[in-house]
C-alpha positions in Angstrom: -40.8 -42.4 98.0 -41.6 -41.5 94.0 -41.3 -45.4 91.9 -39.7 -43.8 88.7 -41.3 -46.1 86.8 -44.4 -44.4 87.0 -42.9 -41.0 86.4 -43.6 -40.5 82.1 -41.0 -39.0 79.8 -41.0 -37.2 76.8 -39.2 -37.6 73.1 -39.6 -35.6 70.7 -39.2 -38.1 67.5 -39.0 -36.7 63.9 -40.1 -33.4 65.2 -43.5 -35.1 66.5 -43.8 -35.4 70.5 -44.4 -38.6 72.6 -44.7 -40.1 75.7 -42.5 -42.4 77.3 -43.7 -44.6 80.1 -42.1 -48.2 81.2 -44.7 -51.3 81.1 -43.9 -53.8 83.7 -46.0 -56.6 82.0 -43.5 -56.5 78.9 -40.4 -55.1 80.6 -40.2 -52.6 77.2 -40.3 -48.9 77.1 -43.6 -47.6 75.6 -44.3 -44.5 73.3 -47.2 -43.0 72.3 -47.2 -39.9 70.3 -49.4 -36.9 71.2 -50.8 -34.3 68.5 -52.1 -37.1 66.0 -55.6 -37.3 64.8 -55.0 -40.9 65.3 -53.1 -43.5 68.0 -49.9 -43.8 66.8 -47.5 -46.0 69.4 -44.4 -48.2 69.6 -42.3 -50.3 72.0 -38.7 -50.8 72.9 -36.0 -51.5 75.7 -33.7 -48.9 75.1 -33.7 -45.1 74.5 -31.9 -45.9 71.1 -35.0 -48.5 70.4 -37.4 -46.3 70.8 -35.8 -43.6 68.5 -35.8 -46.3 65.6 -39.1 -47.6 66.3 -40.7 -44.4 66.7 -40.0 -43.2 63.8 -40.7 -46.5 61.9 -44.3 -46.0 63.5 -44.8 -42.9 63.1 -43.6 -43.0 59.0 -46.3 -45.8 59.0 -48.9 -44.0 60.6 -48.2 -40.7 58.2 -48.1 -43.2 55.6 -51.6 -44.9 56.2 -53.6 -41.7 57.1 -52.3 -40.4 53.2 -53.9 -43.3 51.7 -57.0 -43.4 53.9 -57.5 -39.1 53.0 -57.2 -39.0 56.8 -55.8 -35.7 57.9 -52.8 -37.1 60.4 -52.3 -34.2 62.8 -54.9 -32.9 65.7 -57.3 -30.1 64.2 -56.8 -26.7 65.9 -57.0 -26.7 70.0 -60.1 -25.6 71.4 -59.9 -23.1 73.9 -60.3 -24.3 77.6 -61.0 -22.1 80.5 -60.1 -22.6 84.4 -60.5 -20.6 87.3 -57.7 -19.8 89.6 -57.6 -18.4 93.2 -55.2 -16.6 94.3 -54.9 -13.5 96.9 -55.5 -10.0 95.8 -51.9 -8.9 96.1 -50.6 -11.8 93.7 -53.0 -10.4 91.3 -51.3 -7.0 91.1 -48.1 -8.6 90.8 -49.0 -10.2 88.0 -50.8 -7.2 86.0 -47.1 -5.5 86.3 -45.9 -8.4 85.3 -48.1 -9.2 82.1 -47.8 -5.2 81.7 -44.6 -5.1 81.5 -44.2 -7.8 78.7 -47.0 -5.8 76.9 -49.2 -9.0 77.2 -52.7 -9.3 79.0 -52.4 -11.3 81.6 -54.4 -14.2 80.2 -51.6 -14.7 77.6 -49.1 -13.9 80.0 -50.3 -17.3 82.3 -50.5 -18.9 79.3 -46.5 -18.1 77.9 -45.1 -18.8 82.0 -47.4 -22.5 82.3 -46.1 -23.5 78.9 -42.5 -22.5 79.0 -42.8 -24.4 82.8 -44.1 -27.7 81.2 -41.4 -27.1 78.0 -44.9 -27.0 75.8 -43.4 -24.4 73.3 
């Protein structure tokens, strides 16, 4: 049996994503947004909560790296590589399919993994 409280969420708050996970020790909600140079987070007990103090947190953080000269937001992503197994037929399959979408297939895994973990 899955606890949900372990399962984390997303919000996307003021256009900047975070994650949502609950904290026992507090009984509040916890965010913590992603895509910042910096650690930017906030706590609340409701959905609504964490809407306001998200973007109170997140207008401070902003605020704070302009007066530090601090450049708020992650630098470019740096390419990663991974290997994946899989058998030779799947591999044709998946050349049509790239093909087909006039993609290589590299891009091709890339677009189908992001648009199945709503990355885009």
């Amino acid at each position: 049996m899955t606890d949900s409280h372990s399962i984390p969420n997303t919000m996307v708050i003021c256009g900047q994503p975070a994650l949502i996970t609950w904290v026992p020790e507090i009984s509040l909600f916890r965010g913590k947004f992603f895509g910042l140079s910096g650690y930017c987070d906030f706590v609340a007990d409701s959905a609504k909560g964490l809407m306001q103090e998200g973007e109170i947190s997140l207008k401070a953080y902003l605020a704070d790296c302009k007066e530090s000269g601090i450049e708020p937001y992650e630098r470019e992503e740096k390419i990663k590589t991974f290997t994946l197994r899989y058998p030779e037929s799947f591999g044709e399959r998946l050349a049509i399919a790239a093909a087909e979408q006039r993609m290589s297939v590299n891009s091709y895994i890339v677009e189908m993994l992001s648009k199945q973990m709503k990355l885009k």
